[in-house]
C-alpha positions as CSV (number, residue, x, y, z in Angstrom):
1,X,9.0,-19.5,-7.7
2,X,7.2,-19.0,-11.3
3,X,4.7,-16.7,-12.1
4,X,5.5,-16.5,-15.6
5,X,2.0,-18.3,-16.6
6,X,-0.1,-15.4,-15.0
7,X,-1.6,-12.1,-16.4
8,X,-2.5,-9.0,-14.3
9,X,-4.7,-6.3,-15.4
10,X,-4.0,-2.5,-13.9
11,X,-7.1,-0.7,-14.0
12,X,-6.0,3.3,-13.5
13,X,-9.3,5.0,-11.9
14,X,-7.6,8.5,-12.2
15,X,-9.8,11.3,-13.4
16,X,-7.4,12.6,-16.1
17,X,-7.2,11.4,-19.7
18,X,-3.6,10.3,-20.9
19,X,-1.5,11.8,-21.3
20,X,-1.6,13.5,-18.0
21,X,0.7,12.0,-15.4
22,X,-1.6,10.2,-12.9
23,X,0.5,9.3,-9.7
24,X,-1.5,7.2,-9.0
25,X,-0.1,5.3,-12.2
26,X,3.2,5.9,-10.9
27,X,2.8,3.4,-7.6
28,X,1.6,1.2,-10.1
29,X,4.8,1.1,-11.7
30,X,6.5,0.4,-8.7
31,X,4.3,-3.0,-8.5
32,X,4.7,-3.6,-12.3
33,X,8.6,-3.2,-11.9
34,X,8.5,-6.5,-9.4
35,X,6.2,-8.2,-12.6
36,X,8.8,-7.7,-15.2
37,X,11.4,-9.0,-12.8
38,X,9.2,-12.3,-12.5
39,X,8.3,-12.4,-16.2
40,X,4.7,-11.8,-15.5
41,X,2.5,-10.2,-18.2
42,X,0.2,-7.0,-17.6
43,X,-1.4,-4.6,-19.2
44,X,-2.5,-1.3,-17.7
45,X,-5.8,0.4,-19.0
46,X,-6.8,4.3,-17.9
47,X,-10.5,3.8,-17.8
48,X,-11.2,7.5,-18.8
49,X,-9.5,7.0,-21.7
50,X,-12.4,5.1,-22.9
51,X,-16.3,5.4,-23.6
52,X,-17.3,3.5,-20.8
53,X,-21.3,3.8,-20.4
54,X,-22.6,4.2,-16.7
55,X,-25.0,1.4,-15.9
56,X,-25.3,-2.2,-14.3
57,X,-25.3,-4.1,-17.4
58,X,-23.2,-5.9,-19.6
59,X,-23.8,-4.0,-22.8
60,X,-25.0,-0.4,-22.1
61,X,-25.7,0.1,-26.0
62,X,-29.0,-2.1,-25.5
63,X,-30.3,-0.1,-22.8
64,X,-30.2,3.6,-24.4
65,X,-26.2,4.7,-25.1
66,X,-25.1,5.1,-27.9
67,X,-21.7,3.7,-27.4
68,X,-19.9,1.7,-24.7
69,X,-16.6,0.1,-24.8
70,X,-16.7,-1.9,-21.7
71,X,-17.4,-5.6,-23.0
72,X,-14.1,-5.0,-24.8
73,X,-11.9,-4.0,-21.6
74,X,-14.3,-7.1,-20.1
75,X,-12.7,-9.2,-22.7
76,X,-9.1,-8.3,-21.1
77,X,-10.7,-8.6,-17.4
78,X,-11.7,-12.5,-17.7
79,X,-8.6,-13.0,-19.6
80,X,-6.7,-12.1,-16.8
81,X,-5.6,-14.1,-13.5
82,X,-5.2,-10.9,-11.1
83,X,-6.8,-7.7,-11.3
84,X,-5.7,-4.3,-9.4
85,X,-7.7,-1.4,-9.5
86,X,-6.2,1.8,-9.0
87,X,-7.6,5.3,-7.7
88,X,-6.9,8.9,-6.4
89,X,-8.6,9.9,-3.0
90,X,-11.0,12.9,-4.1
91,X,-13.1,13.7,-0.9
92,X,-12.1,10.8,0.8
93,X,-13.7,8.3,-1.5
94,X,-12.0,6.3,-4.2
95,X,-12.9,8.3,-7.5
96,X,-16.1,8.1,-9.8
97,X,-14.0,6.3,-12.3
98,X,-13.5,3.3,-9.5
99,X,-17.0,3.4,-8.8
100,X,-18.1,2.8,-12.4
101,X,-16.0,0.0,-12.7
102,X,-16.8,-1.3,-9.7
103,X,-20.4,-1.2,-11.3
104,X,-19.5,-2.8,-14.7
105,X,-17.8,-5.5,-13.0
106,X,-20.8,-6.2,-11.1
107,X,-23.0,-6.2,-14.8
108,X,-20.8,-9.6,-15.6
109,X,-21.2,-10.7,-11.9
110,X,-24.1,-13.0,-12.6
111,X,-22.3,-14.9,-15.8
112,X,-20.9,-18.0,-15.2
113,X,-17.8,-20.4,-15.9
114,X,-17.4,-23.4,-17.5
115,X,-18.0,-24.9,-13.7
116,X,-21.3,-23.1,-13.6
117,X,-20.1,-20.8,-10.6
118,X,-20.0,-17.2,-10.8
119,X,-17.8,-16.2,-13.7
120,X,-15.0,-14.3,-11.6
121,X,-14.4,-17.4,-9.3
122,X,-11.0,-18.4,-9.2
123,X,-9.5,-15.0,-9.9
124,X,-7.5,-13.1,-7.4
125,X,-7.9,-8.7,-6.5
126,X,-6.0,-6.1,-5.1
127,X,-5.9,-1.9,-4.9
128,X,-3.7,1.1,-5.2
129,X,-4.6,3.7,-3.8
130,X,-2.7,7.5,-4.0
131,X,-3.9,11.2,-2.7
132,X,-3.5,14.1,-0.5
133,X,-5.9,13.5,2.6
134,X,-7.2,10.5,4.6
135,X,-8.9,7.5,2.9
136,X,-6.3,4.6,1.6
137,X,-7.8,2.3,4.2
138,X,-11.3,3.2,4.1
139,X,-11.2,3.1,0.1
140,X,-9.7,-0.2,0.3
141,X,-12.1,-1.5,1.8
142,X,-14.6,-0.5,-0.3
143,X,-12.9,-1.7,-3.2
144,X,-11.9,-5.5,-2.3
145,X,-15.3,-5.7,-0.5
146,X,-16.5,-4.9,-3.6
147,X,-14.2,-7.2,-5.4
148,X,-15.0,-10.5,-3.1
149,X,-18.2,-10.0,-3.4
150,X,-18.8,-10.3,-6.8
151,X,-16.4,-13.3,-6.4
152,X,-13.1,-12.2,-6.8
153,X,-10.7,-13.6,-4.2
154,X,-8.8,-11.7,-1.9
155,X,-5.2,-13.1,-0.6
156,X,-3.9,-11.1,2.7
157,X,-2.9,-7.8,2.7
158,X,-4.2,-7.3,-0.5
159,X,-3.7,-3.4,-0.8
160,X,-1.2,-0.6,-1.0
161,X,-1.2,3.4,-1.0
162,X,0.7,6.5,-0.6
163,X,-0.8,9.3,1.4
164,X,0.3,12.8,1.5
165,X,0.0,15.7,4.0
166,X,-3.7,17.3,4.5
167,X,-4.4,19.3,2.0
168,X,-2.5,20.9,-1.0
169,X,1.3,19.8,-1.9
170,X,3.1,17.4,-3.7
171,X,1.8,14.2,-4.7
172,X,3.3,10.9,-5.2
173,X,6.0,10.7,-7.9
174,X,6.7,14.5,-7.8
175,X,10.1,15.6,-8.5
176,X,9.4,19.6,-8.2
177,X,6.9,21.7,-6.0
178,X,6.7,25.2,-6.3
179,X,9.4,25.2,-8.2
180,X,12.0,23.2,-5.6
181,X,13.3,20.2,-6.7
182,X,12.5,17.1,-5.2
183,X,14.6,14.3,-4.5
184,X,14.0,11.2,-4.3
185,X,10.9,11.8,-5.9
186,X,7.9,12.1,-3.5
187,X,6.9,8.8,-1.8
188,X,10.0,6.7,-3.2
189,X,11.5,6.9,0.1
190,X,8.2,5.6,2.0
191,X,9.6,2.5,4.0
192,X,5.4,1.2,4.6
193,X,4.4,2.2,0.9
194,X,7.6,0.4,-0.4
195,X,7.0,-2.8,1.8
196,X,3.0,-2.8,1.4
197,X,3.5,-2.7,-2.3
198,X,5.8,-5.0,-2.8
199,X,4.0,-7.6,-0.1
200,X,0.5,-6.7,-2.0
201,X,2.1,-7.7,-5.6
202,X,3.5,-11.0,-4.0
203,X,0.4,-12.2,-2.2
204,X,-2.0,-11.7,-5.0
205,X,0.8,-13.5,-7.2
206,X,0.7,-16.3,-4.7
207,X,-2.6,-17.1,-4.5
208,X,-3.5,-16.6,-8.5
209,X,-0.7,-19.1,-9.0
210,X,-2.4,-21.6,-6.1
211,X,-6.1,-20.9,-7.8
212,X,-4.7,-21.5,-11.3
213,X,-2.6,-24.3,-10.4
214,X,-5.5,-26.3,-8.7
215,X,-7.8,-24.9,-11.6
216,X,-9.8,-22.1,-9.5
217,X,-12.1,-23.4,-6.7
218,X,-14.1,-27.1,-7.1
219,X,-17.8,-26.7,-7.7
220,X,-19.1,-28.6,-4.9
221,X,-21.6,-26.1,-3.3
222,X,-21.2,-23.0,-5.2
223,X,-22.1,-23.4,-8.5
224,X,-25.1,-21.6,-9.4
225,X,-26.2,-23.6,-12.5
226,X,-26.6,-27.0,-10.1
227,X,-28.5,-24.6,-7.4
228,X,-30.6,-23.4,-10.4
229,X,-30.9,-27.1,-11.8
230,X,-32.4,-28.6,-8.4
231,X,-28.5,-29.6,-6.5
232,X,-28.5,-28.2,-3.1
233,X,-25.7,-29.7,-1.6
234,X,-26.0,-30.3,2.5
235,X,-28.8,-27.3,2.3
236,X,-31.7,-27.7,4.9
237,X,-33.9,-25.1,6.3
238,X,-34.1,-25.5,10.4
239,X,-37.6,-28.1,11.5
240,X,-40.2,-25.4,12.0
241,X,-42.7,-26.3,14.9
């Protein structure tokens, strides 16, 4: 199996600027181990560590900021074939960082490819998700909703996550708490996070290589320039009487 022709983007959601360790950077490694194994480029970007503008449109500098650096990291995002966002749990919701992205994405949403559908058909999304209380599942599923419907697609079992005991203690990728040494490090050893992460990394590898193989999906009733143009496929309101 080759997936040397594919590009993933790792979009860290953590709330502290580099270089802080983020754990949930650290389960991203774990994913971006299998990658170098399969000779599949990546690149990981820490979204905090940029002036990225709040706001649902493509270029916040035209509506009042006075800088945003998201059509760059956008640049990076439609360059590449899998995207996998990654985020703490902070009050059992993915972080504010993931929901601003979540938000820029959607700015872009309405472009369109060179097949006239939506410009992130054909492109394939997953999520990480690391923290100390209950959430991985319900902020996954915020996430590749989120994701699909702005067009990504979604291949099965498209998330991971580590989760941690209720409240205050060690977090994923610790190797000391309160001064004991930890070891393995916290998490390594987790049989389900292990197996999820490395299932979640194949599956969206899988189906980016299907999408780009067959270039993405065939325009026949989806693309929005025909709809716009007059084309409305098999499309009938229901006889009225």
């Amino acid at each position: 199996m080759d997936f040397s022709k594919l590009k993933v983007l790792y979009i860290n959601c953590t709330l502290k600027k580099g270089p802080a360790k983020s754990h949930t950077e650290t389960l991203m490694q774990v994913s971006q181990n299998i990658l170098k194994k399969e000779k599949v480029a990546f690149e990981t970007i820490r979204l905090i560590d940029h002036n990225v503008a709040s706001g649902v449109y493509p270029d916040m500098t035209d509506h009042g900021w006075e800088q945003d650096d998201w059509p760059k990291i956008y640049e990076k995002v439609k360059e590449a074939h899998v995207l996998i966002i990654g985020t703490p749990i902070w009050l059992g919701e993915k972080s504010s960082e993931a929901q601003k992205l979540i938000e820029r994405l959607y700015a872009m949403s309405g472009e369109t490819n060179e097949k006239g559908q939506y410009v992130y058909y054909g492109k394939v999304g997953g999520c990480m998700i690391t923290g100390n209380e209950d959430g991985v599942k319900h902020c996954a599923m915020g996430i590749l909703y989120a994701l699909q419907h702005v067009g990504y697609s979604i291949p099965p079992q498209a998330d991971a996550g580590w989760i941690g005991e209720v409240g205050p203690g060690p977090s994923y990728g610790d190797k000391k708490w309160k001064d004991k040494e930890i070891n393995p490090p916290v998490g390594f050893d987790s049989e389900f996070t292990n197996r999820n992460t490395t299932f979640m990394t194949y599956n969206l590898l899988h189906l980016a290589k299907l999408l780009d193989e067959n270039k993405g999906y065939s325009n026949y009733g989806n693309s929005r320039e025909a709809w716009d143009s007059g084309t409305h496929w098999s499309f009938e309101n229901p006889e009225y009487r």
